[in-house]
C-alpha positions in Angstrom: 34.8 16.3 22.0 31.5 14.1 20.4 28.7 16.1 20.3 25.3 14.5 22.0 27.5 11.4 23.3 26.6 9.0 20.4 24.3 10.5 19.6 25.1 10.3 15.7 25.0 6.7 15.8 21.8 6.6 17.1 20.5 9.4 15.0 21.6 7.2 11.6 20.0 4.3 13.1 16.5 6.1 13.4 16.8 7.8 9.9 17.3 3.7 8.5 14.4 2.6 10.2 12.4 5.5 8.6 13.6 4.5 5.3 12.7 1.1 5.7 9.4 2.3 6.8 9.2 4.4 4.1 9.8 2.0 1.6 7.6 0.0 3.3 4.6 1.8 2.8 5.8 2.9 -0.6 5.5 -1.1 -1.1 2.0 -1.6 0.2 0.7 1.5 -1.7 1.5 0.0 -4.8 -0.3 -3.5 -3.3 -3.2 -1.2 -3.0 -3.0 -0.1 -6.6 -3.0 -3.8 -7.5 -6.0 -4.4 -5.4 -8.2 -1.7 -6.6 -7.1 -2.5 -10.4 -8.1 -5.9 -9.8 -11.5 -4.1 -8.1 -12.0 -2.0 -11.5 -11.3 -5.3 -13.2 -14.3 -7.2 -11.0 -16.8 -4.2 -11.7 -16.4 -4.5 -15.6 -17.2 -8.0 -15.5 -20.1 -7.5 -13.4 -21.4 -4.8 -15.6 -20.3 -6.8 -18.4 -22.7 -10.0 -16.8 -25.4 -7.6 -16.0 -25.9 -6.3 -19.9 -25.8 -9.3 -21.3 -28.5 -11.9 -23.1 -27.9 -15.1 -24.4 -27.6 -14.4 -28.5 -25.3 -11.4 -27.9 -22.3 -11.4 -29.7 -19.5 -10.5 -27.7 -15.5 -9.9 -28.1 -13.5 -12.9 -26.4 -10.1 -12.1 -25.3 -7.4 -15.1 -26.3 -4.5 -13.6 -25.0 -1.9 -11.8 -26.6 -4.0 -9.6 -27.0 -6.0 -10.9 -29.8 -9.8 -11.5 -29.3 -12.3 -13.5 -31.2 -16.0 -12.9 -32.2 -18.4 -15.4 -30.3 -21.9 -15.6 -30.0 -23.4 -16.0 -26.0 -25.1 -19.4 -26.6 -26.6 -19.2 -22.9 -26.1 -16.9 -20.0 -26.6 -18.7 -17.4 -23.7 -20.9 -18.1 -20.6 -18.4 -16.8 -18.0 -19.6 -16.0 -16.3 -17.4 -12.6 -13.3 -18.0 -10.7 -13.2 -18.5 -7.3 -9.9 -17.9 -6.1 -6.5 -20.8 -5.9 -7.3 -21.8 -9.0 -10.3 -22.9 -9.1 -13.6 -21.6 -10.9 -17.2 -22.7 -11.0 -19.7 -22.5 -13.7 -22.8 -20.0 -12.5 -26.3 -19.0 -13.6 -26.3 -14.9 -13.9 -27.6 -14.1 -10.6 -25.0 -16.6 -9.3 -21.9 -15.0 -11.3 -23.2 -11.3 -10.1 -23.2 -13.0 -6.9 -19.8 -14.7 -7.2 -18.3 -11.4 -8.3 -19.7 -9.1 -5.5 -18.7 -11.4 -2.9 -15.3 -11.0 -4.5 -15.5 -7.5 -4.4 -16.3 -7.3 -1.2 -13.1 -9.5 -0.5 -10.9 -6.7 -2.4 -12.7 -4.1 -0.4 -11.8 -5.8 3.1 -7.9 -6.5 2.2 -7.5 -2.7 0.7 -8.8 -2.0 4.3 -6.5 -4.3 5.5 -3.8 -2.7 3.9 -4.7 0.6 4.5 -4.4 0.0 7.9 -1.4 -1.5 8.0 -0.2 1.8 6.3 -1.6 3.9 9.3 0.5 1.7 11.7 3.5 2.3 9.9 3.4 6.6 9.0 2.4 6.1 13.0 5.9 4.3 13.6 7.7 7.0 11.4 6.0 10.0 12.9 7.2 8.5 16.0 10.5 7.8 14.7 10.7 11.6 13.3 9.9 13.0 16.9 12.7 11.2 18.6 14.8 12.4 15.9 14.1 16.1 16.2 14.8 15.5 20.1 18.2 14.1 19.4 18.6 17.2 17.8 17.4 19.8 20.1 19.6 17.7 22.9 22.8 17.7 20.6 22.3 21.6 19.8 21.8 22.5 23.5 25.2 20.3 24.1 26.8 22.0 21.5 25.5 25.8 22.9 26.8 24.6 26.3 30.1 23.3 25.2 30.7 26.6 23.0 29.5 28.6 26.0 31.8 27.3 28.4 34.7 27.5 25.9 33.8 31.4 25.6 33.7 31.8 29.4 37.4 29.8 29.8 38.4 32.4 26.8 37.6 35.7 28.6 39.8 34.2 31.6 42.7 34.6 29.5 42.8 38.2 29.1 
């Protein structure tokens, strides 16, 4: 006799679509991470902006991690990127500028994300509830079944 009339098949088939939920979120987590890194990176440079003066001598970074010492010949030349590639040279005020806008950006797609996230552990909760149902029905099957088999037992005797 099957126990809950399929029910397994079913049962496997919800726990897979929680795992690929799961991963899922696990996925845009990380994308969050990424996005508030990025964030932490935009503050620096904004505090960074904010502190300095032309004459200051400051630490460029080359890549590679190597850095050379250079002297801010004027402030309000900075150069900031604006996103696909392209950048656009800015006063101070208009760099601070540039990079709050920016942040702001970062702030609206973590919310983006985060919601997204919400949709999904909504999905799996669902998912999990169904589950737990398939179970209560197949253990109520299976008390029924092994009730009925004790009842055609005593009839024996």
């Amino acid at each position: 006799m099957s126990l809950g009339g399929g029910g397994g098949g079913q049962m496997q088939e919800l726990q897979q679509q929680m795992q690929a939920i799961e991963q899922e979120i696990e996925s845009l987590d990380e994308e969050i991470e990424e996005i508030r890194q990025e964030k932490t990176g935009v503050d620096e440079a904004v505090e960074a902006v904010e502190r300095l003066d032309s004459g200051d001598t400051v630490q460029v970074p080359l890549g590679g991690g190597a850095y050379v010492r250079a002297e801010v010949a004027d402030i309000d030349e900075i150069v900031v990127e604006l996103g696909g590639g392209y950048a656009a040279e800015r006063d101070q005020a208009g760099a601070i500028e540039s990079l709050n806008r920016r942040k702001d950006l970062l702030d609206e797609q973590i919310a983006d994300v985060q919601e997204e996230v919400a949709e999904l552990e909504a999905e799996s909760d669902q998912l999990e509830q169904q589950a737990q149902q398939m179970q209560q029905q197949q253990m109520q099957q299976l008390q029924q079944q092994m009730g009925q088999q004790d009842d055609g037992d005593g009839d024996d005797e």
